[in-house]
DONU-862273 format. One line per 3 residues: number of its first residue (from 0); their letters; for each residue y, x, z of C-alpha. Coordinates in Angstrom, 2 decimals, always signed. Layout:
% DONU-862273
NUM> A> Y,X,Z | ... $
This chain:
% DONU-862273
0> XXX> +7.95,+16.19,+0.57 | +7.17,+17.31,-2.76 | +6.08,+15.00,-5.97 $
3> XXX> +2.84,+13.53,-5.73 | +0.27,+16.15,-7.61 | -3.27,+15.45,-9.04 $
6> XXX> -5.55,+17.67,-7.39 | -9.41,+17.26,-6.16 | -9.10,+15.66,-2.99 $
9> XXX> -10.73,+16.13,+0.15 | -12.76,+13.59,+1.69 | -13.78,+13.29,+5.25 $
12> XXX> -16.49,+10.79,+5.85 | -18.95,+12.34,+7.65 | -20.43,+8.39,+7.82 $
15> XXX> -20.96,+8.75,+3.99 | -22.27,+12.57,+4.02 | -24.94,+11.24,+6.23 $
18> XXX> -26.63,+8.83,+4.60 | -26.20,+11.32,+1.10 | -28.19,+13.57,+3.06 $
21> XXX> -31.02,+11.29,+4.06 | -30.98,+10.01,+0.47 | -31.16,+13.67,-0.87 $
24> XXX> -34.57,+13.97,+0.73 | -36.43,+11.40,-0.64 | -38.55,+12.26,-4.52 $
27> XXX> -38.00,+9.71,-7.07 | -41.21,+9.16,-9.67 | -39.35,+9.61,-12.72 $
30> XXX> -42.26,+10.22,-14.06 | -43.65,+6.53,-14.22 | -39.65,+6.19,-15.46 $
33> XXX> -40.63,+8.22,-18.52 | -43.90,+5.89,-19.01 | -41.89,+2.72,-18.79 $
36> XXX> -39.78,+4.08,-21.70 | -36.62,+4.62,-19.66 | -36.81,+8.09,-19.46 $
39> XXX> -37.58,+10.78,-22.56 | -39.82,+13.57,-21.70 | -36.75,+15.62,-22.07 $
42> XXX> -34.71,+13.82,-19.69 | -37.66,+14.02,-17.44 | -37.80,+17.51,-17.80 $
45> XXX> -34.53,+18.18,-16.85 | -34.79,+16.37,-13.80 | -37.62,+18.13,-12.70 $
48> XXX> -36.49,+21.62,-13.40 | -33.41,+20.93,-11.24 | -35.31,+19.83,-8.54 $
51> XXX> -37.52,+22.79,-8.28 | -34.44,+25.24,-7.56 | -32.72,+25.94,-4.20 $
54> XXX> -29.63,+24.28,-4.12 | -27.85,+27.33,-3.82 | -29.37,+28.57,-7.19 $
57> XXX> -28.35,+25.56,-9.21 | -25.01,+26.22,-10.04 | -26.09,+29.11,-12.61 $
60> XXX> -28.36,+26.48,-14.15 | -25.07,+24.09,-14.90 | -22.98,+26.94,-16.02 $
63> XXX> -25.24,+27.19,-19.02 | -26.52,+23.43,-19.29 | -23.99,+21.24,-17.06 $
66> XXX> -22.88,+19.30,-20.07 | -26.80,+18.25,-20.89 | -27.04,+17.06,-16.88 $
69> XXX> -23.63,+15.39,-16.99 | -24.48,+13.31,-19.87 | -27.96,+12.67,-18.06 $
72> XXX> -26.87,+11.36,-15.55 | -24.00,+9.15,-16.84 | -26.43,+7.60,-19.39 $
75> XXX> -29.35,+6.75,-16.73 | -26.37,+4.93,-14.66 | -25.85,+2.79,-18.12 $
78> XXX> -29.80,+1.66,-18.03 | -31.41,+2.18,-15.06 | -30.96,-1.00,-12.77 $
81> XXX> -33.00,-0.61,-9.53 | -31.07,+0.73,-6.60 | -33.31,+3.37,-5.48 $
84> XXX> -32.75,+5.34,-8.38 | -28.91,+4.15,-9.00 | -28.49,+5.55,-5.42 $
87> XXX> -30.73,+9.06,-6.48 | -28.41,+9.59,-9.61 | -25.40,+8.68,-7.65 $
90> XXX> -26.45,+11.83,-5.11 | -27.24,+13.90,-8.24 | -23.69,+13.55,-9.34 $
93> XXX> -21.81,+14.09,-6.04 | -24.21,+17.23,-5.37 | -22.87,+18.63,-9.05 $
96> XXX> -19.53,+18.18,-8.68 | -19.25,+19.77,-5.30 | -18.91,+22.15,-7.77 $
99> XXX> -15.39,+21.70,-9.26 | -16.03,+24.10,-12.01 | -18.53,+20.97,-13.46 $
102> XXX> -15.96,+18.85,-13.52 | -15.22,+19.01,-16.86 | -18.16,+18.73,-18.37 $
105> XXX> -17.96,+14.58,-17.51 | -14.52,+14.72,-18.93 | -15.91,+15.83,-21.60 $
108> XXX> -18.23,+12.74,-22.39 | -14.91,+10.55,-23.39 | -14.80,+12.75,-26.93 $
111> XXX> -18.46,+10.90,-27.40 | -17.50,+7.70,-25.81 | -13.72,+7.00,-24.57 $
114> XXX> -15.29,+4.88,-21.65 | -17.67,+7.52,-20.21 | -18.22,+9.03,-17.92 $
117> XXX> -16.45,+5.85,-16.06 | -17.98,+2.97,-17.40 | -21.57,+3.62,-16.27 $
120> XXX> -20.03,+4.54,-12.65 | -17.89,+0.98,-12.82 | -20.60,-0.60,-13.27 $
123> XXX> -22.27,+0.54,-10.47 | -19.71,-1.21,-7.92 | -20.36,-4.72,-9.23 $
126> XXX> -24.22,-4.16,-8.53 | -25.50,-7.05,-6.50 | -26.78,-4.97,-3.37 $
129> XXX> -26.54,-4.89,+0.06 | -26.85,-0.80,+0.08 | -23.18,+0.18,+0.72 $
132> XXX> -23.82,+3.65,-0.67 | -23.60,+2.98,-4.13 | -20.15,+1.03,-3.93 $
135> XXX> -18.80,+3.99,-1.76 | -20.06,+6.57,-3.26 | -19.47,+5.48,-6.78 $
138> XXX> -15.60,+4.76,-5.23 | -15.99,+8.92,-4.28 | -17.21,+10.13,-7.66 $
141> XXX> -14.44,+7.69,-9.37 | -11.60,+9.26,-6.74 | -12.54,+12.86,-7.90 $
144> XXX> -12.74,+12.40,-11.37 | -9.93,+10.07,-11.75 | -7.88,+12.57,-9.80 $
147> XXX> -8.67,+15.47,-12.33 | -8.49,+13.50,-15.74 | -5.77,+14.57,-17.92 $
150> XXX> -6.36,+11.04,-19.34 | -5.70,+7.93,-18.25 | -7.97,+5.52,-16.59 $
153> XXX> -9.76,+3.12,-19.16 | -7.29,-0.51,-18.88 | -10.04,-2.14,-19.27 $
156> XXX> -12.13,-0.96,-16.24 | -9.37,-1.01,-13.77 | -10.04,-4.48,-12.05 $
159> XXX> -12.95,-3.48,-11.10 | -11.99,-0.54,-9.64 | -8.87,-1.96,-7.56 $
162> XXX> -10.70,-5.14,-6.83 | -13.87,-3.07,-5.06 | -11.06,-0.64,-3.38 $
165> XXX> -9.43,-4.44,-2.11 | -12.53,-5.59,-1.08 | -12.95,-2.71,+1.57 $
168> XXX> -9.16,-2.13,+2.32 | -8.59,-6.20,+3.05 | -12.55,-6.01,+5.31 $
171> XXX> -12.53,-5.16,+8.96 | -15.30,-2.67,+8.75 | -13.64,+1.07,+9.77 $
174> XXX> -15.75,+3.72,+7.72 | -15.45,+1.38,+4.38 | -12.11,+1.23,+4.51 $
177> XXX> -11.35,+4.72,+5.28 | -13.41,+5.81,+2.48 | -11.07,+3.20,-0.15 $
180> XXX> -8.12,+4.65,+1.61 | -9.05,+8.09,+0.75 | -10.25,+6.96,-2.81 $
183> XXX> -6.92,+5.18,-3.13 | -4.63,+7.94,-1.74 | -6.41,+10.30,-4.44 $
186> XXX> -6.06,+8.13,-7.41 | -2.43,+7.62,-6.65 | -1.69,+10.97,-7.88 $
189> XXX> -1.68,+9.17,-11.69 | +1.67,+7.12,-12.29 | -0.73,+4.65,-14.49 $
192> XXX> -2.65,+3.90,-10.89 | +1.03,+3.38,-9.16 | +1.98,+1.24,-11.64 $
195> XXX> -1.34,-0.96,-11.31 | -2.00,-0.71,-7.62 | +1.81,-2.36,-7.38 $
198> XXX> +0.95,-5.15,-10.02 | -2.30,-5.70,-8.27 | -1.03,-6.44,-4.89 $
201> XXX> -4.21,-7.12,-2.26 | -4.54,-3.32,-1.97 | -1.37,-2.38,-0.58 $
204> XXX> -1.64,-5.66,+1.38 | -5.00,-4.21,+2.66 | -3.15,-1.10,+3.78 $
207> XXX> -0.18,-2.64,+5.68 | -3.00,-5.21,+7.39 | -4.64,-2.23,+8.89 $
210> XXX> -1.21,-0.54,+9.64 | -0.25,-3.21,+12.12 | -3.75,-3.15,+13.40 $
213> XXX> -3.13,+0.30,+15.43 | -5.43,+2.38,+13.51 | -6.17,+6.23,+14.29 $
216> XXX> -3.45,+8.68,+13.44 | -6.06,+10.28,+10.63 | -6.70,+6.37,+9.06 $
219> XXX> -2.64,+5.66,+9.84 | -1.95,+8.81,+8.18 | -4.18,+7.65,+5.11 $
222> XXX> -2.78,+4.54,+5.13 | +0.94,+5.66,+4.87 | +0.55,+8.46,+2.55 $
225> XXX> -1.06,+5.52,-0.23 | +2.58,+3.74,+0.31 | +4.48,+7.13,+0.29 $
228> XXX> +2.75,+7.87,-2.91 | +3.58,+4.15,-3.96 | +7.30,+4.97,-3.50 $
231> XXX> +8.10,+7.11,-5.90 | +7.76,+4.24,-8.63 | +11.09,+2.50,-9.06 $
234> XXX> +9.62,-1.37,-8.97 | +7.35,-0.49,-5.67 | +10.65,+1.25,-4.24 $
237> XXX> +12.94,-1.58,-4.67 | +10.21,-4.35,-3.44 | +7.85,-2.70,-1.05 $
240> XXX> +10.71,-3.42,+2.26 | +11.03,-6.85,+0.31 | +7.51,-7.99,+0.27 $
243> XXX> +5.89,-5.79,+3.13 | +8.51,-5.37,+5.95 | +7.96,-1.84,+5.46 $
246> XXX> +10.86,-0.38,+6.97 | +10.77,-2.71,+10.23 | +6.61,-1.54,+10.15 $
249> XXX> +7.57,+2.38,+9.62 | +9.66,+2.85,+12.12 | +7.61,+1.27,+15.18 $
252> XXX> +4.52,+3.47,+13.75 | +7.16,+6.76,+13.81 | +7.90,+5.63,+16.76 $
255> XXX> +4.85,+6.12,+18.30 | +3.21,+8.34,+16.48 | +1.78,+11.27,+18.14 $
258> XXX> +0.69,+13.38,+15.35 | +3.60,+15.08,+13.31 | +2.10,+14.63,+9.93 $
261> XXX> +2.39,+10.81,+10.59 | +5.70,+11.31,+10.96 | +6.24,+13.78,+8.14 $
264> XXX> +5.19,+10.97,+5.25 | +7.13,+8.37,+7.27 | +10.20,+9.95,+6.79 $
267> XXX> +9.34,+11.18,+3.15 | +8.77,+7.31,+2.70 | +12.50,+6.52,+4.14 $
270> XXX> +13.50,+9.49,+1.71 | +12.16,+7.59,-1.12 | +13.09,+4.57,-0.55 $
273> XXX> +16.45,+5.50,-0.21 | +16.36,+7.63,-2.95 | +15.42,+5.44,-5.89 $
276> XXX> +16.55,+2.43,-4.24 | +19.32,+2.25,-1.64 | +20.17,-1.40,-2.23 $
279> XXX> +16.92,-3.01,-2.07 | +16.16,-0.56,+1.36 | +19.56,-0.03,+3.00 $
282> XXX> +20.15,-3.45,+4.60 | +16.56,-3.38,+6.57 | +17.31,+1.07,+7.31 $
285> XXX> +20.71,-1.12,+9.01 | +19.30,-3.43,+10.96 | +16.64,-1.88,+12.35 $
288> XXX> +18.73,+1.25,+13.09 | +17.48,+3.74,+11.26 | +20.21,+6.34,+11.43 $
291> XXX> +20.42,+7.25,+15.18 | +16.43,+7.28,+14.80 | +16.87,+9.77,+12.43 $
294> XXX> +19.26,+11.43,+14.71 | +17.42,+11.20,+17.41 | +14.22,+13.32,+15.50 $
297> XXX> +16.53,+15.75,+13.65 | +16.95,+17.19,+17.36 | +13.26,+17.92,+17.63 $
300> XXX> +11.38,+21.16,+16.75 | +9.55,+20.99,+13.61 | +6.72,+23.09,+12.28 $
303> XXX> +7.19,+21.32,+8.78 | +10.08,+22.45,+6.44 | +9.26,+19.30,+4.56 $
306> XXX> +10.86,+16.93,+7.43 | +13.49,+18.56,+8.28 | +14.57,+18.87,+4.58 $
309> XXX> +13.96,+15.03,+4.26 | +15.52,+14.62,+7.87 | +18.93,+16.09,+7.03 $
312> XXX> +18.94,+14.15,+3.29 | +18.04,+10.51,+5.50 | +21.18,+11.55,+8.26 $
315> XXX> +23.83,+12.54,+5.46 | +22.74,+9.35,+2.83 | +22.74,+6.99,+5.92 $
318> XXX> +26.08,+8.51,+7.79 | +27.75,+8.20,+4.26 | +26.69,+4.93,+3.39 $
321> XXX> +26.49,+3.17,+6.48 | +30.02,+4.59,+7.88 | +32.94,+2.29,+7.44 $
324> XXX> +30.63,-0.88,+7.32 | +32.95,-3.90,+8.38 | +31.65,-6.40,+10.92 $
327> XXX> +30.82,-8.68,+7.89 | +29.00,-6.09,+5.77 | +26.71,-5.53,+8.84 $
330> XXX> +26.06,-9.57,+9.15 | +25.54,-9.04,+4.76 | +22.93,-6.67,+5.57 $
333> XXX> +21.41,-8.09,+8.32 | +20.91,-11.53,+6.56 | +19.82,-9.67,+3.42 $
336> XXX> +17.02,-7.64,+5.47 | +15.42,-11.16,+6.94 | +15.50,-9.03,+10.14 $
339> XXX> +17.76,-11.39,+11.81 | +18.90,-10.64,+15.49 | +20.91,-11.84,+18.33 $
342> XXX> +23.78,-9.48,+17.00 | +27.33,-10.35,+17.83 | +28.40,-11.75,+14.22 $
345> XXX> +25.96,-14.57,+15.17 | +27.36,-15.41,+18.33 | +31.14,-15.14,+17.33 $
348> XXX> +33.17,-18.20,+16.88 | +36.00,-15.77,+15.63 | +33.75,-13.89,+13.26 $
351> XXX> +32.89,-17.62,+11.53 | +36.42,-18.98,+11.98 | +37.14,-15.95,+9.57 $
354> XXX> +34.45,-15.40,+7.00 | +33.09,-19.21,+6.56 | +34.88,-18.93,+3.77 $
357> XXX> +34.01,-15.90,+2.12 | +30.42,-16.41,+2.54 | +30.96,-20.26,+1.22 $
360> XXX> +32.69,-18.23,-2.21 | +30.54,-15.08,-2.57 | +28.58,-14.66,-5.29 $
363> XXX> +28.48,-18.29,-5.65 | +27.20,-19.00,-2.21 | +24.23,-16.58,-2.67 $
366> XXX> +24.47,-15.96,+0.90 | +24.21,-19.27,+1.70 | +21.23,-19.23,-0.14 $
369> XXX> +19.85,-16.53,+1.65 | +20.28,-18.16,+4.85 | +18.27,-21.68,+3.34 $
372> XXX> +15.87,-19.37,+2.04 | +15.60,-17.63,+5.48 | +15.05,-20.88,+7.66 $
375> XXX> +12.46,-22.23,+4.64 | +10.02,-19.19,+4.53 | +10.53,-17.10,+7.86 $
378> XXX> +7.52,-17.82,+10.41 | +9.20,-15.63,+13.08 | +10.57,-17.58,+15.85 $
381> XXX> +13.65,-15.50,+16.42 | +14.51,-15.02,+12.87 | +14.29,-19.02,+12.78 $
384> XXX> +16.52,-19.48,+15.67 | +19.52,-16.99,+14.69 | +19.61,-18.47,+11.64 $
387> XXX> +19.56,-22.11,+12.46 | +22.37,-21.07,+14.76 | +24.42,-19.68,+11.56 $
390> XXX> +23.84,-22.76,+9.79 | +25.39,-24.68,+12.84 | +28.33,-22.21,+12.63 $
393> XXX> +28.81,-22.44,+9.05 | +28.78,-25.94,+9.16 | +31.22,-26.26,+12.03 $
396> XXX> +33.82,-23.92,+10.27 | +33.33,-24.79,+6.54 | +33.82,-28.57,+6.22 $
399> XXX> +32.27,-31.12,+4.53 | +32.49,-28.25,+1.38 | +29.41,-26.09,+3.52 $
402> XXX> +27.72,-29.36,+4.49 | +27.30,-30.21,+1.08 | +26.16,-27.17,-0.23 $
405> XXX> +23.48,-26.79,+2.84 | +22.51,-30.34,+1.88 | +21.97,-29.78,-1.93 $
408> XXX> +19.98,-26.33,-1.06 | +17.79,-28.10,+0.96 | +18.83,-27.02,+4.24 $
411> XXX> +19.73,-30.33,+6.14 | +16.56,-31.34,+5.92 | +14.61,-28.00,+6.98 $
414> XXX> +16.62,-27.77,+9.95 | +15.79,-31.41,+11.00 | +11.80,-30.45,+10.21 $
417> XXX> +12.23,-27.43,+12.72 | +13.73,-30.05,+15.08 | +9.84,-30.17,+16.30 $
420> XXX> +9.06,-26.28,+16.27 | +6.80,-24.93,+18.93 | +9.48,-22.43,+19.59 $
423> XXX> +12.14,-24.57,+22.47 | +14.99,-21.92,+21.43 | +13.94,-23.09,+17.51 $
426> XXX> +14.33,-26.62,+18.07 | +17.68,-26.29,+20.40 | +19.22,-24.14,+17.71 $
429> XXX> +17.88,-26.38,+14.84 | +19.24,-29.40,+17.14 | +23.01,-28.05,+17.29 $
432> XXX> +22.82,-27.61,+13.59 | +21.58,-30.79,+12.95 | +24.56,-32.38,+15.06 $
435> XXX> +26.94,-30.29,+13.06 | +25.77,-30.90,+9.63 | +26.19,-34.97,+10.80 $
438> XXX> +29.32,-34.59,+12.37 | +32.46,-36.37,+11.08 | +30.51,-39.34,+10.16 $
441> XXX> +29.92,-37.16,+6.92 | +27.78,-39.23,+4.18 | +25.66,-37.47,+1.89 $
C-alpha cells in the first residue's frame, strides 16, 4: 500500500449524524446571550443572518465572510460554558466545514493565535457533561482539521486529545469507539501524531483490546489500518510485535477475515514490519508461519494491485531470509518471539546434548536470559510449560555451569513458584526442572 497521506477523511457514523440532526433543529436565544454581555450585537447578527438562509444557499455567504464565522465560532467555544449552546456551535462548525473549501479559513486563525482554532475545541472534550455529542463531535471537527493542517498539532494540547481518543478506544461502548477509531485513523496521517500515539500507549492498547474482541470487518478494518499507519514509524515497527503480539493477532484476524480490504492492510502491516524492521518482526513471522500463509493467499484472485504487490515482496523477503535456517536458528527465533510451542527442538535430547553449550556462551547467555525472562512474565500456560521443559533440558545437559547461571537469573526459584500453577502440564514441567536444577546434590 502506498504512504500514509493527509487527506479529509470520511466518517461513517450515522449514530453521530443523528443526533447532529435533531440538534440542528432546535433555536438557540442568542439574543438574551447578547444581553448577558456574551455576545456583541455583531456577533449576534451574524448568527441570525445565517440562520435565516436555506442551507443550500449558505455556502455563497462563507465564500465572502467564512473567515468572520470561523473566528465566531471558535471564540464563543473559548467563553460560552453551558452545553446547549457548546453543542449549537459545535453543529455550526461541522455544518461549515462540510464544506471543505472553509477549511482554511480556521487554519487561518493560528496567524492571530498559534493555539486556535484548536484550543477552544480541546477544551470542549474535558467539559464535565454527560451529553456525548460534544466529546464526539469535537473528536470529528479535531480529526478533519488536524488531518488538513500543514502545521503541526499544538504539544501542548495533545494529552487531551489522545487521552479523550483512550477514553473511548479502552470503553466497551461500540459507536464511541468507532467514532475515536475513525478520528484516530485520520490524525495518523501526521508523523508528529505517530510519534505521540506510540509514546502514549493506552490508544493502541485500546485498538488491539477491541481486535481480539471479534469486532465487525468495517470496525476491524478501522482498527488495523490505525496500526498499519503506526508502522511506518521505525520505533512502533521494531516494538509493536514486542509489546502487542501483533503478528500472532494479525494473522488469526487474516485468517478469518472475510472482507478483502481486511486483508489488504494486514498484509501491508506484515510489509512494514518487515520492511523497517526484520529483526524485531522476523522471529514471531517464523513461528507463527507466516510464509506458507503468504503462499497460501498469493494463489488467490485479487481485485487489489496493492496486495499482490505487498504479497510477492512478503514471499521473496521471507523465502530469502527464512531459507537455510538451522534447527537452532528456528529454536533462536522461536524463544525470541515468546511464541513458544511444542516444536521438536524442545523435545530433542540430541538437539540439547548439542547446543547446551552454545546457548550457555551466546551473547553472554542472553538466551538464557530470554528463557528466565519467558517463565517470569508469560501468563500463557503453554508458553510456561515449553519453557520450563527447556530449563529442565538445559540444566540436564549444561552442568552445574547452567545451574548456576539459572540460579543467579532468578530462575530456580520461579520454576519452584510455578510448582503450584493451575495449569497440571505447568507444574509437571516446572517439577522435572526443579529435580534437575537439584540434581547432583548441587549446593547453591
Amino acid at each position: 500500500m502506498t504512504a500514509v497521506v493527509a487527506i479529509p477523511p470520511p466518517f461513517f457514523s450515522p449514530y453521530l449524524d443523528d443526533q447532529l440532526s435533531k440538534l440542528a433543529a432546535k433555536q438557540i436565544p442568542w439574543e438574551g446571550y447578547q444581553r448577558a454581555k456574551l455576545l456583541s450585537q455583531e456577533e449576534c447578527t451574524l448568527l441570525r443572518s445565517l440562520e435565516k438562509l436555506p442551507a443550500g444557499q449558505r455556502s455563497t455567504l462563507f465564500s465572502t465572510q467564512g473567515a468572520q464565522y470561523a473566528k465566531l465560532y471558535i471564540d464563543l467555544l473559548r467563553k460560552l460554558q453551558r452545553v446547549d449552546t457548546v453543542q449549537a456551535v459545535l453543529v455550526s462548525i461541522s455544518n461549515m466545514l462540510s464544506d471543505f473549501s472553509t477549511i482554511q479559513y480556521y487554519h487561518d486563525l493560528s496567524k492571530t493565535d498559534p493555539l486556535d482554532p484548536y484550543q477552544p475545541i480541546v477544551k470542549c472534550l474535558t467539559m464535565d457533561t454527560d451529553e456525548e455529542f460534544v466529546h464526539l463531535e469535537s473528536l470529528r471537527i479535531l480529526a478533519l482539521l488536524i488531518a488538513t493542517d500543514d502545521n503541526d498539532f499544538p504539544e501542548q494540547l495533545l494529552p487531551a486529545l489522545l487521552a479523550a481518543i483512550s477514553k473511548l478506544l479502552n470503553g466497551s461502548r461500540q459507536q464511541p469507539r468507532d467514532i475515536a477509531a475513525q478520528v484516530l485513523n485520520a490524525v495518523l496521517g501526521k508523523k508528529q501524531m505517530r510519534s505521540a500515539v506510540w509514546a502514549e500507549g493506552t490508544c493502541i492498547s485500546g485498538l488491539v483490546k477491541w481486535l481480539k474482541e471479534t469486532p465487525t470487518p468495517q470496525q476491524q478494518y478501522s482498527a488495523i489500518c490505525c496500526i498499519w499507519q503506526l508502522s511506518y514509524e521505525e520505533d512502533a515497527a521494531n516494538g509493536l510485535d514486542k509489546k502487542y503480539d501483533i503478528v500472532s493477532l494479525f494473522i488469526e484476524i487474516a485468517k478469518s477475515a472475510v472482507k478483502e480490504k481486511v486483508i489488504r492492510v494486514v498484509v501491508a502491516t506484515f510489509r512494514n514490519l518487515l520492511l523497517i524492521a526484520p529483526a524485531a518482526n522476523l522471529p514471531s513471522m517464523f513461528v507463527v508461519r507466516l510464509l506458507p500463509f503468504v503462499q497460501s493467499l498469493n494463489e488467490r484472485n485479487w481485485s487489489d494491485e496493492d496486495i499482490v504487490e505487498d504479497l510477492d515482496y512478503l514471499k521473496e523477503e521471507l523465502k530469502t531470509r527464512l531459507d537455510g535456517l538451522t534447527t537452532y536458528d528456528e529454536y533462536v527465533s522461536e524463544l525470541e518471539s515468546g511464541h513458544l510451542v511444542w516444536s521438536p527442538a524442545h523435545e530433542s535430547d540430541d538437539f540439547w546434548r548439542l547446543n547446551t553449550s552454545r546457548i550457555l556462551n551466546e551473547g553472554d547467555g542472553k538466551l538464557v536470559k530470554r528463557l528466565v525472562e519467558l517463565i517470569t512474565t508469560s501468563k500463557e500456560p503453554v508458553v510456561l510449560a515449553v519453557a520450563c521443559s527447556d530449563v529442565a533440558k538445559f540444566a540436564k545437559y549444561g552442568g552445574d555451569r547452567a545451574k548456576q547461571l539459572m540460579t543467579k537469573l532468578g530462575g530456580k526459584t520461579r520454576v519452584m513458584e510455578l510448582m503450584t500453577h493451575a495449569n497440571p502440564d505447568v507444574r509437571y514441567h516446572s517439577l522435572i526442572a526443579v529435580q534437575q536444577l537439584l540434581s547432583q546434590h548441587w549446593l547453591d
